[in-house]
ROVEXTI-278768 format. One record per residue (C-alpha): x, y, z; residue in three letters; residue number from 0; chain. Coordinates in Angstrom, 3 decimals, decimal comma. Layout:
// residues N
+----------+----------+----------+------+------+-------+
:     east :    north :       up : resn : resi : chain :
+----------+----------+----------+------+------+-------+
:        X :        Y :        Z :  ALA :  NUM :     A :
...
+----------+----------+----------+------+------+-------+
//
This chain:
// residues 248
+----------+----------+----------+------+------+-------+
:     east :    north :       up : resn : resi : chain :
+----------+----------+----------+------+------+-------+
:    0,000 :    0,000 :    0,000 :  UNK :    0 :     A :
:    1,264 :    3,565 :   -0,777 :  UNK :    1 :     A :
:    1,360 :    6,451 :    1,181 :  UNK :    2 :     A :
:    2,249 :   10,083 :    1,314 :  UNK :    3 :     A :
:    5,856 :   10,652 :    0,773 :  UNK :    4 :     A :
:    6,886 :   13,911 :    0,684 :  UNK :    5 :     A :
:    8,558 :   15,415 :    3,839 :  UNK :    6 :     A :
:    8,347 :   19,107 :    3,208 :  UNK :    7 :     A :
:    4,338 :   19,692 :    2,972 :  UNK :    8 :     A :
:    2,978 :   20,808 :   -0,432 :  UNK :    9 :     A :
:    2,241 :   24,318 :    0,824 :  UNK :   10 :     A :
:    5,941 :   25,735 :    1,203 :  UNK :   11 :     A :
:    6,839 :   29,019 :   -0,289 :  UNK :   12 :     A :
:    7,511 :   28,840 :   -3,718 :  UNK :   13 :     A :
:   11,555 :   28,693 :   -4,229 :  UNK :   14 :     A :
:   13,544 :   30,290 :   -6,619 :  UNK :   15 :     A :
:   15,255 :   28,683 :   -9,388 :  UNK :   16 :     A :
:   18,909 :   29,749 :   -7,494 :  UNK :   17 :     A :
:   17,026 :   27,945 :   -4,573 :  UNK :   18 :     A :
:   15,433 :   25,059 :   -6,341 :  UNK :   19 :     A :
:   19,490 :   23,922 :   -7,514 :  UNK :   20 :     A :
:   21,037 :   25,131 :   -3,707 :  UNK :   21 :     A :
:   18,334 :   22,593 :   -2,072 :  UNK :   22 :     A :
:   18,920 :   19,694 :   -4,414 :  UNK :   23 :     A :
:   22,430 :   19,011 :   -2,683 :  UNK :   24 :     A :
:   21,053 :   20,130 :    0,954 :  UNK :   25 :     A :
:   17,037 :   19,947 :    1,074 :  UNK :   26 :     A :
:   16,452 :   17,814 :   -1,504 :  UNK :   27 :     A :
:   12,776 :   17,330 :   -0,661 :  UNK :   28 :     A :
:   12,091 :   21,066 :   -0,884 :  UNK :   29 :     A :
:   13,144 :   21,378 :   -4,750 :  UNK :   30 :     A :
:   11,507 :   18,068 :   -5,414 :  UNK :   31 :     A :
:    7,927 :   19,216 :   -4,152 :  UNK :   32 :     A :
:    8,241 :   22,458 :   -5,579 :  UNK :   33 :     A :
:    8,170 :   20,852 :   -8,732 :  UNK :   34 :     A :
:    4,438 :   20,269 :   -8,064 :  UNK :   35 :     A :
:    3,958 :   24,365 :   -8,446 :  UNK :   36 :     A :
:    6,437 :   24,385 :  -11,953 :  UNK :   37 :     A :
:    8,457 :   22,079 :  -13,511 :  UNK :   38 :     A :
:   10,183 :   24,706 :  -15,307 :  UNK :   39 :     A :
:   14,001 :   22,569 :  -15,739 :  UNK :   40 :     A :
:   15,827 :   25,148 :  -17,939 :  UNK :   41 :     A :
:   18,155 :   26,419 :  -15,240 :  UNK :   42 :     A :
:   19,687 :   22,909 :  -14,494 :  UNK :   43 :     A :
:   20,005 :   22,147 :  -18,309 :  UNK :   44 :     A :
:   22,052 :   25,189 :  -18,912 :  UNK :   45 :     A :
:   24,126 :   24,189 :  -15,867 :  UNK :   46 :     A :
:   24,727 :   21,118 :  -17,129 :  UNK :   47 :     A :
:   25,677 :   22,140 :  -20,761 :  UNK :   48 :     A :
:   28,306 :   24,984 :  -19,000 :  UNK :   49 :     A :
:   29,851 :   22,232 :  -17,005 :  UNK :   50 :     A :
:   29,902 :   19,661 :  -19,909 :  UNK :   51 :     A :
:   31,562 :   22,682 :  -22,313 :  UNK :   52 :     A :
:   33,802 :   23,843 :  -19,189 :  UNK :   53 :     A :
:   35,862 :   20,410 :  -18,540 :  UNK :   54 :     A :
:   36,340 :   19,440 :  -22,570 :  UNK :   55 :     A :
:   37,525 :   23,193 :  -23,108 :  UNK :   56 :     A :
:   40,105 :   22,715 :  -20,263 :  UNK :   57 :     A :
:   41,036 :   19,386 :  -20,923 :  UNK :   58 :     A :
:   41,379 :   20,538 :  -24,509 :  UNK :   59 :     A :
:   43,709 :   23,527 :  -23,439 :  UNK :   60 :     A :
:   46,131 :   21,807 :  -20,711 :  UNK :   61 :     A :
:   45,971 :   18,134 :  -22,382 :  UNK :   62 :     A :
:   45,028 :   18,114 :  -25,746 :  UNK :   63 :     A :
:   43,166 :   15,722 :  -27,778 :  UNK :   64 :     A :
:   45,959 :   13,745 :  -28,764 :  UNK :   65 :     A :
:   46,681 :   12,832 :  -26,063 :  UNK :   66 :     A :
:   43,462 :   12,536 :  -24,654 :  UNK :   67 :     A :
:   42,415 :   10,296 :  -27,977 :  UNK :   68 :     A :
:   45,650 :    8,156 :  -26,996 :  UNK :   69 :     A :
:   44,512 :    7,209 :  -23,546 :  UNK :   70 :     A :
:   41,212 :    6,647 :  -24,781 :  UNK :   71 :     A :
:   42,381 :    4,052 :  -27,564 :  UNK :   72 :     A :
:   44,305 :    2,834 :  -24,935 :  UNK :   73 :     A :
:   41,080 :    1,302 :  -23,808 :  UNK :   74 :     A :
:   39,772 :    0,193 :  -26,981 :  UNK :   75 :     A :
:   42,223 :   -2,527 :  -28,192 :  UNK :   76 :     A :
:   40,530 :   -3,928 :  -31,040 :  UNK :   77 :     A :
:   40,850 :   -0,514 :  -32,666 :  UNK :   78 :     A :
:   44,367 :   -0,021 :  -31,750 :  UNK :   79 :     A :
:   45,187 :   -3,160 :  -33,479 :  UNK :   80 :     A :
:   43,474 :   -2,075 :  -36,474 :  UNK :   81 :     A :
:   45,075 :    1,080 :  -37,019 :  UNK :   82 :     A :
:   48,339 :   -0,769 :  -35,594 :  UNK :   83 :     A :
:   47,847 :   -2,952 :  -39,153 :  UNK :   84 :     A :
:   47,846 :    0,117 :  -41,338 :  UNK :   85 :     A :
:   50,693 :    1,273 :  -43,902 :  UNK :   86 :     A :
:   51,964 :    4,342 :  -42,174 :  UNK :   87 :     A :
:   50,873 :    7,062 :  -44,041 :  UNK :   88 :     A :
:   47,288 :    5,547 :  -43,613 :  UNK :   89 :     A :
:   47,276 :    4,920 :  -39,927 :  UNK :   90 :     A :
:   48,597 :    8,548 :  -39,415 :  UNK :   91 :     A :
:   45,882 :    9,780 :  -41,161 :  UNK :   92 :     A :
:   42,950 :    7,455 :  -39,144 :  UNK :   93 :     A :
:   45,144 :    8,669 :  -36,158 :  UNK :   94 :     A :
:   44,190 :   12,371 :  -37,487 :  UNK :   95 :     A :
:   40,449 :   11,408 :  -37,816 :  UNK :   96 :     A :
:   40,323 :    9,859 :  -34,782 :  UNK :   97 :     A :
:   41,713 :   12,846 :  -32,686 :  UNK :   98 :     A :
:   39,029 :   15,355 :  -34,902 :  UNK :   99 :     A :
:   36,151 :   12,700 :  -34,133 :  UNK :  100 :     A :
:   37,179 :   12,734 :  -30,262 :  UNK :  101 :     A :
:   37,243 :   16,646 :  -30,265 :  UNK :  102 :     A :
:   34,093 :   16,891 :  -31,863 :  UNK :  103 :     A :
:   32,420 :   14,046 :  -29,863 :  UNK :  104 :     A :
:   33,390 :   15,943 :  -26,819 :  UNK :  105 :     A :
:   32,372 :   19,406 :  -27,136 :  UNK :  106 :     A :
:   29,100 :   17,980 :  -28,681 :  UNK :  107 :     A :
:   28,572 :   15,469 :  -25,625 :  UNK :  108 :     A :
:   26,042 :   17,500 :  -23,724 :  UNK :  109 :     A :
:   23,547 :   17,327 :  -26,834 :  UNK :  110 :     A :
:   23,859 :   13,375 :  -25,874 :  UNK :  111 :     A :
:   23,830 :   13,727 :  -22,651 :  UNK :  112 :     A :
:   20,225 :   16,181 :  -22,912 :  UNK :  113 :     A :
:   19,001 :   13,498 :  -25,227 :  UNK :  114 :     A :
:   19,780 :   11,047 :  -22,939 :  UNK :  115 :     A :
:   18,086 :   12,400 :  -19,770 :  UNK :  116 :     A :
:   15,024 :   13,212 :  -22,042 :  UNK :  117 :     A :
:   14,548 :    9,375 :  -23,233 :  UNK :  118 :     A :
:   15,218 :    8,429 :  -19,008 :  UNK :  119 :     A :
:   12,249 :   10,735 :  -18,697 :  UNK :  120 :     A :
:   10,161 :    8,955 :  -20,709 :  UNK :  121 :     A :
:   10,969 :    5,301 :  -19,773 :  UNK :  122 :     A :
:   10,402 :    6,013 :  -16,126 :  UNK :  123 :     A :
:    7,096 :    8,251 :  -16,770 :  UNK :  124 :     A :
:    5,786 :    5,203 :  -18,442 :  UNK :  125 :     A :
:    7,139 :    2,839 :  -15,714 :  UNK :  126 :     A :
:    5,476 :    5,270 :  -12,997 :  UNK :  127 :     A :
:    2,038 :    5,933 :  -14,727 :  UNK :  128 :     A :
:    1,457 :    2,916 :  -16,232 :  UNK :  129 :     A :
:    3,255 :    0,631 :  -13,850 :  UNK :  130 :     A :
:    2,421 :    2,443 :  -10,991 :  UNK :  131 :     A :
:   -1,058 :    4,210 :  -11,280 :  UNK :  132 :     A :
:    1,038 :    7,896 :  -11,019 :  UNK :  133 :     A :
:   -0,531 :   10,915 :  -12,653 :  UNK :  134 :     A :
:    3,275 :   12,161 :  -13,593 :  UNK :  135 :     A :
:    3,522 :   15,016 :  -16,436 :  UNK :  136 :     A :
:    5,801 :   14,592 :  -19,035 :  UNK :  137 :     A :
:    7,622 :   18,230 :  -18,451 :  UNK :  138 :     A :
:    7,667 :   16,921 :  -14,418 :  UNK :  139 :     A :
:    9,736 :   14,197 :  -15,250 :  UNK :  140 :     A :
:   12,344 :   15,638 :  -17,190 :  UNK :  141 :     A :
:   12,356 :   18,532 :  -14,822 :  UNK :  142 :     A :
:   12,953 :   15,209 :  -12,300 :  UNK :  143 :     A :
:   16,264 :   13,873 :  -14,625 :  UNK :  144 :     A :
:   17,988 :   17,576 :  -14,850 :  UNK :  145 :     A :
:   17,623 :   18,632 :  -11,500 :  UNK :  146 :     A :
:   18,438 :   14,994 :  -10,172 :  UNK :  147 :     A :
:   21,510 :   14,903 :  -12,838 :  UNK :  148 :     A :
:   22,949 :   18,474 :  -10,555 :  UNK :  149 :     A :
:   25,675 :   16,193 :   -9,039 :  UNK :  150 :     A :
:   27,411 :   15,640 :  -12,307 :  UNK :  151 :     A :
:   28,272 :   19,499 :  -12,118 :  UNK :  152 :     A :
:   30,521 :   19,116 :   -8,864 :  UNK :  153 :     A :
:   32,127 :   16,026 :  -10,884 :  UNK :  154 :     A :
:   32,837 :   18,344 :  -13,898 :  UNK :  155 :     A :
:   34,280 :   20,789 :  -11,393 :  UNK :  156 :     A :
:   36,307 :   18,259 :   -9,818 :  UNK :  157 :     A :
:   37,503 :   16,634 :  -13,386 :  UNK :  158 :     A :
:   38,703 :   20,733 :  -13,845 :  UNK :  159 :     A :
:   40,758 :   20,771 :  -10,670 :  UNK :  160 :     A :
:   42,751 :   17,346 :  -11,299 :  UNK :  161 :     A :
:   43,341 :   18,801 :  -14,684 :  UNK :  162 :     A :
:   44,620 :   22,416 :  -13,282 :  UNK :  163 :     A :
:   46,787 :   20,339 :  -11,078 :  UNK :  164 :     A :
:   48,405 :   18,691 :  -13,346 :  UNK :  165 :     A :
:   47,291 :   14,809 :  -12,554 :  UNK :  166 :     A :
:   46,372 :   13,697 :  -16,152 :  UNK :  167 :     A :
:   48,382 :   10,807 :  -16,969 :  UNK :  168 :     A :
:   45,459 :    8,359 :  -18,058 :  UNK :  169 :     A :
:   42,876 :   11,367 :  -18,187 :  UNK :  170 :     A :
:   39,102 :   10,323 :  -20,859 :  UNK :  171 :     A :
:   36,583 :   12,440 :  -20,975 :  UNK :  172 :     A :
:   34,860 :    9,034 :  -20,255 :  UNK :  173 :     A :
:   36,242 :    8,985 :  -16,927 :  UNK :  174 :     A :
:   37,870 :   12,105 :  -15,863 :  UNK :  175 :     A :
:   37,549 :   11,348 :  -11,943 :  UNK :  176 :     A :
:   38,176 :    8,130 :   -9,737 :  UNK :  177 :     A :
:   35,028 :    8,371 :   -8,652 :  UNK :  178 :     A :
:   33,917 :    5,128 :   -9,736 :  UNK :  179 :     A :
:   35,083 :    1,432 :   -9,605 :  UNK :  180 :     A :
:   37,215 :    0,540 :  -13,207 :  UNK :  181 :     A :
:   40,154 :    1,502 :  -11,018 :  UNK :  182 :     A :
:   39,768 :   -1,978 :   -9,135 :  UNK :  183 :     A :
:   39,257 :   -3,804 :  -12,392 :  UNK :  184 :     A :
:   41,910 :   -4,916 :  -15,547 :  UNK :  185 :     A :
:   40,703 :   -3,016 :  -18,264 :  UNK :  186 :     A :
:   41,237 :   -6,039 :  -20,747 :  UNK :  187 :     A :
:   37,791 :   -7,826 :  -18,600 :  UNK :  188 :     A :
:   35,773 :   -5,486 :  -20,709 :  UNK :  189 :     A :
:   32,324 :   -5,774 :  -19,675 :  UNK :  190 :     A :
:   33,947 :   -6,126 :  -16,033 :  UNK :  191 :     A :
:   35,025 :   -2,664 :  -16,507 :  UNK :  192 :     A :
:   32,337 :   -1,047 :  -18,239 :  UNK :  193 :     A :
:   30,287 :   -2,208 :  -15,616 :  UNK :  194 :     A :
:   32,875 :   -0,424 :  -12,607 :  UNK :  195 :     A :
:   32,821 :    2,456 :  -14,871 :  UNK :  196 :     A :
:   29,272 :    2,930 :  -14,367 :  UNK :  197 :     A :
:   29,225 :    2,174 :  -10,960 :  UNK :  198 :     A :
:   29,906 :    6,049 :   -9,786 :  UNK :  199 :     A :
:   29,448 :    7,742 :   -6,682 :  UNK :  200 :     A :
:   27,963 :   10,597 :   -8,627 :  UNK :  201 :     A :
:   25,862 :    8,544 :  -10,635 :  UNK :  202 :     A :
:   24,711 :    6,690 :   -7,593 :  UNK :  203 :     A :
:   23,874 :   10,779 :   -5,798 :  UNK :  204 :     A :
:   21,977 :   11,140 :   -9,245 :  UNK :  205 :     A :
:   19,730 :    8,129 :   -8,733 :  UNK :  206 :     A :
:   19,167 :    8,873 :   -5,030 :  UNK :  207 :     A :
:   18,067 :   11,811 :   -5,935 :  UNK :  208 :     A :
:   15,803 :   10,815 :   -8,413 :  UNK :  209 :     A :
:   14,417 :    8,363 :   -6,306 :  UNK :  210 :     A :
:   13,689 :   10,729 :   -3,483 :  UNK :  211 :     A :
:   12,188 :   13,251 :   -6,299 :  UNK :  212 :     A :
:    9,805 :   10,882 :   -7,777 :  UNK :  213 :     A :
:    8,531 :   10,190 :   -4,557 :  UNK :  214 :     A :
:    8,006 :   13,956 :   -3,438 :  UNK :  215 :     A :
:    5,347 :   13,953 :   -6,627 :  UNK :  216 :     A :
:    3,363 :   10,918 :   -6,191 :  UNK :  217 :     A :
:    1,696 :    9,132 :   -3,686 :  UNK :  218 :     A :
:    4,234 :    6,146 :   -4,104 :  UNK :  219 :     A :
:    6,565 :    4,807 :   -1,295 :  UNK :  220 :     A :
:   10,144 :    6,283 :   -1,373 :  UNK :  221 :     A :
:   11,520 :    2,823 :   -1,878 :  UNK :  222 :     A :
:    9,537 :    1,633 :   -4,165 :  UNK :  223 :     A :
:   10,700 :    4,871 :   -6,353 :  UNK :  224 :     A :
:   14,226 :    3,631 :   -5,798 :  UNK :  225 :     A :
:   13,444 :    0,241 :   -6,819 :  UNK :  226 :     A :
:   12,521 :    1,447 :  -10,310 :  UNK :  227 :     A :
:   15,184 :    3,893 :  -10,468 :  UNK :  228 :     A :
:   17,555 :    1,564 :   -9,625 :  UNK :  229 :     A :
:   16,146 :   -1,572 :  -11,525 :  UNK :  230 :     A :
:   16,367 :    0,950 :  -14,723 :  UNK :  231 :     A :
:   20,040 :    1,746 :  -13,770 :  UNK :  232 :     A :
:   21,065 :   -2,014 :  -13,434 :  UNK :  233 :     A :
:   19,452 :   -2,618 :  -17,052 :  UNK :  234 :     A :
:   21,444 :   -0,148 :  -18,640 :  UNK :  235 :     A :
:   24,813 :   -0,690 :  -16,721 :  UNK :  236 :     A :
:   24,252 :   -4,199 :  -18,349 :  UNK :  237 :     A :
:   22,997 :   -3,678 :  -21,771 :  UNK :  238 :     A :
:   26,067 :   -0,578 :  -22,144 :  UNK :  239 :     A :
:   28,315 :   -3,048 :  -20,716 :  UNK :  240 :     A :
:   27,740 :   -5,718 :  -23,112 :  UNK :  241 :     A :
:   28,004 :   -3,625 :  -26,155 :  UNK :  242 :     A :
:   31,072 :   -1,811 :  -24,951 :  UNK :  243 :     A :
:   33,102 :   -5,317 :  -24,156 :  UNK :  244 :     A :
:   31,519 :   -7,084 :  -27,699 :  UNK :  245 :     A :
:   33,422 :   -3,034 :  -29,801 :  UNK :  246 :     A :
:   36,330 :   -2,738 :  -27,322 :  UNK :  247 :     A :
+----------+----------+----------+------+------+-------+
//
């Protein structure tokens, strides 16, 4: 049986948006029920696009992409021993393309990233309505995914200080913080290390959050909302892990 989740009662003062993205990381429950009044989520989109746009630029300043493209081929070895098979001249210039496809890739990453929270949104409004008996809104569940997705910021931020300090060695843009578990795994077990990849403290934060949030607008149990967060995390740590190890 459900009940009523949310903590902070529905008739709080309404918050501004500077408010809305302060309270995700220390009143969670306050943003997340203020979403009731507007689930305006353009504020934490731009955020996210100025943090995404932020690290590549540095890394592309103090690193480079050469570099960066080296550590990341590093990690795919069935490529590297293609272009290790090409006449000179050639593999030079698929080195070339490479490093221009990386660049690009990266700077563009936050249109993937957008297009990646959007299709989340959908997939858990349909688990939640139709699974759950929720009366979500379409714009309150993306507003859920950006605002939820804040903690990525303060992992961008920290990316930007290892780079400032100099500690780049084996620096992706894939993983530009040992925040997560692929340092504990040989990166020749592929899917072993695709799936410590994913397992991230800030990704974990993210799905807290969103857990917490989707309980704050329905009437459903705060577990329960982490259940299907979570469930929908472990299905795409698996499906991205087995398609990484079968191209790596």
């Amino acid at each position: 049986m459900s009940s009523a989740a949310p903590v902070v009662p529905p008739s709080q003062p309404a918050l501004s948006e500077a408010e809305r993205v302060l309270d995700t990381f220390v009143a969670p429950t306050k943003t997340f029920t203020d979403l009731r009044r507007s689930s305006n989520w353009l504020v934490p989109a731009v955020l996210i696009i100025l943090s995404a746009v932020a690290t590549v630029w540095v890394a592309d300043s103090r690193i480079g992409f050469d570099k960066i493209s080296e550590n990341q081929l590093a990690l795919q070895p069935k490529v590297a021993d293609r272009f290790d098979k090409m006449p000179p001249d050639q593999k030079a210039q698929s080195m070339r393309d490479y490093v221009k496809y990386t660049r690009i890739a990266s700077y563009g990453s936050f249109l993937f990233v957008l297009i990646f929270l959007v299709i989340v949104a959908a997939v858990l409004l349909g688990t939640f309505n139709f699974g759950l008996g929720a009366e979500l809104s379409f714009n309150q569940s993306i507003a859920v995914c950006m605002y939820s997705s804040l903690p990525m910021i303060v992992k961008g931020l920290l990316a930007i200080a290892v780079i400032l300090l100099g500690a780049t060695g084996n620096f992706t843009i894939q993983n530009p913080v040992a925040s997560n578990l692929s340092g504990l795994v040989d990166s020749n077990s592929h899917f072993l290390y695709n799936m410590a990849l994913l397992t991230d403290v800030f990704m974990i934060w993210t799905l807290v959050l969103a857990g917490i949030a989707f309980s704050c607008l329905t009437k459903i149990k705060q577990g329960a909302c982490l259940a299907v967060v979570f469930g929908w995390w472990l299905v795409y740590v698996l499906l991205v892990s087995g398609i990484g190890a079968a191209f790596s």
